[in-house]
PLY file of the C-alpha trace (Angstrom):
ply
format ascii 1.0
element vertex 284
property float x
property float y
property float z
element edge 283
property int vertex1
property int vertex2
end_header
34.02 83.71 283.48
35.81 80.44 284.70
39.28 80.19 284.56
38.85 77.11 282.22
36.68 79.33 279.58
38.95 82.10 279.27
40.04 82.91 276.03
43.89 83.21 275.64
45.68 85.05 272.76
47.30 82.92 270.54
48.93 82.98 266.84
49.94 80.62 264.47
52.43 80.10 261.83
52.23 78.13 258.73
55.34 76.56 257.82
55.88 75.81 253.94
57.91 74.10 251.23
59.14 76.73 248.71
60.96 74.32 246.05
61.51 77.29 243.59
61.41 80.49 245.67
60.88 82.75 242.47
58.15 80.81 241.21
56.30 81.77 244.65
54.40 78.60 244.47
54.40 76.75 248.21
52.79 73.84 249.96
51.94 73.96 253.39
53.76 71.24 255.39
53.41 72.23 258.86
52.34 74.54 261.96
53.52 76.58 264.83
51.23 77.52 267.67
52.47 80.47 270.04
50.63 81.01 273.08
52.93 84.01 275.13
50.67 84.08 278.16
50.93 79.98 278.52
54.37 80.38 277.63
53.67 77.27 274.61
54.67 76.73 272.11
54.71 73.68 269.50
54.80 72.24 266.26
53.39 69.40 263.94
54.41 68.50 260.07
53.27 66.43 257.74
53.69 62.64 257.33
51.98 62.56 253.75
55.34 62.55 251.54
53.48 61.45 249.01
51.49 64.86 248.91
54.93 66.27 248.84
56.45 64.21 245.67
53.53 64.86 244.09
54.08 68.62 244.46
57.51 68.54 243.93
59.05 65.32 242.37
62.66 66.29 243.32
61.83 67.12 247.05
64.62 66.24 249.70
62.36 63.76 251.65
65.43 63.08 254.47
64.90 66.88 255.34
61.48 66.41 255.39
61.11 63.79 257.24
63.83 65.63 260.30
61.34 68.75 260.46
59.25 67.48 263.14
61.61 66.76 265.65
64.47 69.17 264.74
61.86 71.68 265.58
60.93 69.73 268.75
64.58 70.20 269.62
65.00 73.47 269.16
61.84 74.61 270.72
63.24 72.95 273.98
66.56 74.56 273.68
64.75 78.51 273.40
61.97 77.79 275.76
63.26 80.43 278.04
62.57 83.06 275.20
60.37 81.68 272.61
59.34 84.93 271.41
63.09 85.21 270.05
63.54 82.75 269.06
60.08 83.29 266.74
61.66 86.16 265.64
64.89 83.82 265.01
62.71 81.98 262.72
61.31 84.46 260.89
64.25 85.86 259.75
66.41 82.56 259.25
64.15 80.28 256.75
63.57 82.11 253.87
64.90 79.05 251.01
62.79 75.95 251.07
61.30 75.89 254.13
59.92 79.03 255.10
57.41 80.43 258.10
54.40 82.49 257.12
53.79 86.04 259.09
51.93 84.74 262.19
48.19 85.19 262.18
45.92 85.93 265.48
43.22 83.24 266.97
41.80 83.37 270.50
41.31 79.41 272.29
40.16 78.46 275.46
42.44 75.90 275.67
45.76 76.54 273.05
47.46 73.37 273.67
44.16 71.55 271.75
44.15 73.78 269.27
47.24 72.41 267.43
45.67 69.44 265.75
42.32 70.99 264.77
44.50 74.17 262.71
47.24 71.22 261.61
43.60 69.36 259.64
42.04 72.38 258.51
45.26 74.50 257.52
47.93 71.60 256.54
47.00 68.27 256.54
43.57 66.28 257.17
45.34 62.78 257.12
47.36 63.88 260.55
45.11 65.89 263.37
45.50 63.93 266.31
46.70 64.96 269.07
50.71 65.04 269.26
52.11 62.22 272.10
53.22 63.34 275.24
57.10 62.16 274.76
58.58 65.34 274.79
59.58 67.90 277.43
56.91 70.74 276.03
54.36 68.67 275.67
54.46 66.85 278.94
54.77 70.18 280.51
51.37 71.65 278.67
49.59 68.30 279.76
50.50 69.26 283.44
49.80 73.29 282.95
46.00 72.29 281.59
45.19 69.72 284.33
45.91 72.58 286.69
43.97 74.56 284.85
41.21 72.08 285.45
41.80 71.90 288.41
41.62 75.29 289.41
44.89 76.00 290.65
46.81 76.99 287.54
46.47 80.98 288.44
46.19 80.91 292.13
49.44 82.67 293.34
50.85 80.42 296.18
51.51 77.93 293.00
54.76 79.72 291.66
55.92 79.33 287.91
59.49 79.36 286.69
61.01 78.93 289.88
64.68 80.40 289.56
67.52 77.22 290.97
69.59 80.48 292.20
66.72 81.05 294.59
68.11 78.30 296.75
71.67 77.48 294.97
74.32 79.91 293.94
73.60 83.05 291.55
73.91 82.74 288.01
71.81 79.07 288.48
70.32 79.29 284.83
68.15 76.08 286.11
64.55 77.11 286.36
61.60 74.55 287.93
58.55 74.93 285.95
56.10 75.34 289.40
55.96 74.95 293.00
54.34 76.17 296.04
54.73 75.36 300.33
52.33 73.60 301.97
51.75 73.98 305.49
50.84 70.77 306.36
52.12 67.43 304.97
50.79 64.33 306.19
49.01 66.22 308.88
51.51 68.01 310.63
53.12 71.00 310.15
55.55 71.60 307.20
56.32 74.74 305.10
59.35 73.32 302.92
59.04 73.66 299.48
57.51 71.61 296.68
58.69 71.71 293.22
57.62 70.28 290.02
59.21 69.69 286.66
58.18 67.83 283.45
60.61 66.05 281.56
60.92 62.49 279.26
62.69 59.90 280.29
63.81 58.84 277.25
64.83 62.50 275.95
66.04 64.31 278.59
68.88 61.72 280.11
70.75 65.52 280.33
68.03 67.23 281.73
67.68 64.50 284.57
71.06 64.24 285.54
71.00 68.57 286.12
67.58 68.12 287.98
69.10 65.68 290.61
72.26 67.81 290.92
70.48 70.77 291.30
68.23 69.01 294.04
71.33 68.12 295.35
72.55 71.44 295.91
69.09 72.59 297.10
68.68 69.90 299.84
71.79 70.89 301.08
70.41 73.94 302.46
66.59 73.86 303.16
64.26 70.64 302.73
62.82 70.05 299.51
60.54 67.43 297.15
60.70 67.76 293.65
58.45 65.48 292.09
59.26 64.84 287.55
56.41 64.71 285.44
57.29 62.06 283.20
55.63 60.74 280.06
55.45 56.99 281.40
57.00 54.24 282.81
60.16 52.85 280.79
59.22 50.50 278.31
61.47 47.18 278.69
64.79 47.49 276.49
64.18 51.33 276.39
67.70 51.38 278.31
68.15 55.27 278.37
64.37 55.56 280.03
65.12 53.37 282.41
68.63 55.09 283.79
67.32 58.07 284.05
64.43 56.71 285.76
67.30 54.95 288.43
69.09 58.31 288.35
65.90 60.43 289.48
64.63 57.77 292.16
68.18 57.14 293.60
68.28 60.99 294.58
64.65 60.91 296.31
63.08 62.98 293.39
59.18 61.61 292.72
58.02 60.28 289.14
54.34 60.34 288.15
53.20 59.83 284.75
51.22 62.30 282.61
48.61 60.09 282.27
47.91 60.48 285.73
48.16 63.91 285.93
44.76 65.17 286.78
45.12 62.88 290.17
48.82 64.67 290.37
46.70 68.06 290.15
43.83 67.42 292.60
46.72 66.23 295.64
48.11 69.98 294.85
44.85 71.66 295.03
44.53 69.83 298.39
47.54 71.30 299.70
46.85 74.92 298.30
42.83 75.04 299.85
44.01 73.59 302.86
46.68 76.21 302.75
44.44 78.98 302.36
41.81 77.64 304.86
44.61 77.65 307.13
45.73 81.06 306.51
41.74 82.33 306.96
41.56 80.48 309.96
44.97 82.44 311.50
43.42 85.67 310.24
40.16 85.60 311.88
40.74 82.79 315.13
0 1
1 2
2 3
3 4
4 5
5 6
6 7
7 8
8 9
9 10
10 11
11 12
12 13
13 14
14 15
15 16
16 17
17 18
18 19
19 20
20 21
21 22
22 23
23 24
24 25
25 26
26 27
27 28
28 29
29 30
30 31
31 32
32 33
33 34
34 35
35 36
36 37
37 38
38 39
39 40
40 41
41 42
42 43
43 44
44 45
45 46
46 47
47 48
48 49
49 50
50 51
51 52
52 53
53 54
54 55
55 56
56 57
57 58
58 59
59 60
60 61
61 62
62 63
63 64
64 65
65 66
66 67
67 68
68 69
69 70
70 71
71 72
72 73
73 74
74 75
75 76
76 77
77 78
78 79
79 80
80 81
81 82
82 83
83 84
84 85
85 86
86 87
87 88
88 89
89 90
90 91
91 92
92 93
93 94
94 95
95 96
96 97
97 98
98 99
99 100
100 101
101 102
102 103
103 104
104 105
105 106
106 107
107 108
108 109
109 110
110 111
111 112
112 113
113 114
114 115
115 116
116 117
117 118
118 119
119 120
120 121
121 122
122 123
123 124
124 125
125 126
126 127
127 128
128 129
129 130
130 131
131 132
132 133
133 134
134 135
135 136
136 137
137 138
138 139
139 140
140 141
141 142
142 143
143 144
144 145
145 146
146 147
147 148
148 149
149 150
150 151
151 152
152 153
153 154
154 155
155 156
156 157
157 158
158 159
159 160
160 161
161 162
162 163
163 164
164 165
165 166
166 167
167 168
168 169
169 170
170 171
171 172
172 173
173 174
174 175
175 176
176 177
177 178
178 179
179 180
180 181
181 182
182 183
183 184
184 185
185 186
186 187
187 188
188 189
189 190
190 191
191 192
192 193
193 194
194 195
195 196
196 197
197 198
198 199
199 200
200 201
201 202
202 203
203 204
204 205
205 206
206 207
207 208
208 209
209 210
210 211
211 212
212 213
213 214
214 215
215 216
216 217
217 218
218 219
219 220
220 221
221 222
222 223
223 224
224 225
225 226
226 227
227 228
228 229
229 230
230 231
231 232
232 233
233 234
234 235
235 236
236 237
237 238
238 239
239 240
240 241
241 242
242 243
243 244
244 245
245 246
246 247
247 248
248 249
249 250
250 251
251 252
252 253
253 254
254 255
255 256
256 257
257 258
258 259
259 260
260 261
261 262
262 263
263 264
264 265
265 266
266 267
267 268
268 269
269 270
270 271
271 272
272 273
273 274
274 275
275 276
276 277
277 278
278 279
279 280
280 281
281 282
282 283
C-alpha cells in the first residue's frame, strides 16, 4: 500500500453544551480529532449561536464564542503530550461544556477528516476546512505535503528534534523535523537542516525562542532552520511583521504554507540525492 493510502488510527470527541446537567439533555457544539501516530490534534466549534439560543435561551454566548480558540491555545501549550492532556479534558469539563468518551475511525489522511465529522456530527453550516493561522495547523499542512511527497516516513527526515541535541541539557525546545544533506548547492555539506512551523501573527514568543535557540546552535556547528509560516504579513498586521524582521535578521528562512508542496519536493531532492549518494559509496 502507498504511504499516502495508509489508514491511520484516529478518534474523535464530541464536545457539548450541557445547560442543565441533570436534565441530561445536550447539544453538540464542537469536535476534537486525535490522531497519536501523526501526533494531531485539533478542534472546530460552532458559529451558529442562533442554533444555540434556540436550544437554550439563557446560554452564555461570550463563552461560546472563546471555545474555538481557547482550545486552539491550549492544544499548543500540551502538544508535547496531547494524550494527557485528553485525559486532562476528560476529567476537567463535566458542567456545561463537556467532552464525549472518544470514539474510533480509521482516515487516510486525519488532518481532512475534521471538517467532514464537524458537518455530519455538529454542524452542516461550518465544514470547511479550518485556516492555516495557527501553529498546529500550519504544522499538519507541512506533515501531509511530506506525506505527498514521499518523504514523511523515510528515516534520514528526523521528527521532534530535541534543542539539547546541540545546546545545553534540559533545552525543552524541540524542532518539529530535519535531516543532513550531503550536498548543498553542489558541493559537499553535511550540516544540519531544521524545520519548524509557526504564525507570525501568534507566535511573536515562539519566534523570539526559535532565533535564540538558533543562536545558541550556530554557535557550535552550522545550521539552517527554515519557519513554516502561514503567509506573508498583511500591511498594519504590526506583530506579523516583527516577528517576520526578528526571524530574517537572525538568517532563519520563511516560506509560506501555501507553498509548501514546492517546500517538500526541494527536501525530497536532498534526501534521494542523499541516498543515491550513500548507494553509490556502498557499491563504487
Amino acid at each position: 500500500m502507498a504511504e499516502s493510502d495508509a489508514f491511520k488510527n484516529c478518534s474523535y470527541y464530541l464536545v457539548r453544551y450541557v445547560p442543565h446537567v441533570e436534565r441530561e439533555e445536550c447539544l453538540n457544539i464542537g469536535l476534537l480529532l486525535y490522531s497519536p501516530g501523526e501526533q494531531l490534534l485539533d478542534c472546530l466549534f460552532t458559529r451558529d449561536f442562533r442554533r444555540v439560543k434556540r436550544f437554550h435561551p439563557q446560554a452564555d454566548l461570550e463563552l461560546l464564542r472563546a471555545l474555538q480558540e481557547d482550545f486552539e491555545q491550549q492544544i499548543q501549550r500540551h502538544e508535547d503530550d496531547l494524550e494527557g492532556f485528553l485525559r486532562q479534558l476528560q476529567q476537567s469539563l463535566s458542567h456545561a461544556v463537556q467532552l464525549a468518551p472518544a470514539r474510533p475511525i480509521l482516515s487516510a489522511e486525519p488532518e481532512a477528516e475534521l471538517p467532514k465529522l464537524f458537518q455530519r456530527l455538529v454542524d452542516s453550516a461550518r465544514a470547511s476546512t479550518p485556516a492555516a493561522d495557527t501553529r498546529m495547523r500550519i504544522k499538519q499542512q507541512l506533515v501531509a505535503a511530506f506525506r505527498r511527497a514521499a518523504v514523511l516516513n523515510d528515516k534520514r527526515l528526523e521528527r521532534r528534534i530535541p534543542a539539547e541535541r546541540f545546546t545545553q541539557p534540559g533545552d525543552p525546545f524541540y524542532f518539529d523535523f530535519g535531516y543532513r544533506p550531503l550536498m548543498a548547492g553542489g558541493k559537499p555539506n553535511g550540516h544540519i537542516k531544521l524545520i519548524h512551523a509557526l504564525s507570525l501573527h501568534r507566535d511573536p514568543e515562539l519566534a523570539k525562542a526559535v532565533c535564540f535557540t538558533m543562536g545558541q546552535l550556530r554557535a557550535k556547528e552550522p545550521a539552517e532552520l527554515t519557519a513554516i509560516i502561514e503567509a506573508w504579513p498583511k500591511k498594519g498586521d504590526l506583530v506579523a511583521q516583527h516577528s517576520r524582521r526578528l526571524l530574517e535578521d537572525a538568517g532563519i528562512g520563511l516560506w509560506p504554507v501555501a507553498d509548501v508542496d514546492a517546500f517538500a519536493a526541494t527536501v525530497r531532492r536532498e534526501l534521494v540525492w542523499t541516498g543515491e549518494r550513500k548507494i553509490g559509496v556502498e557499491t563504487g
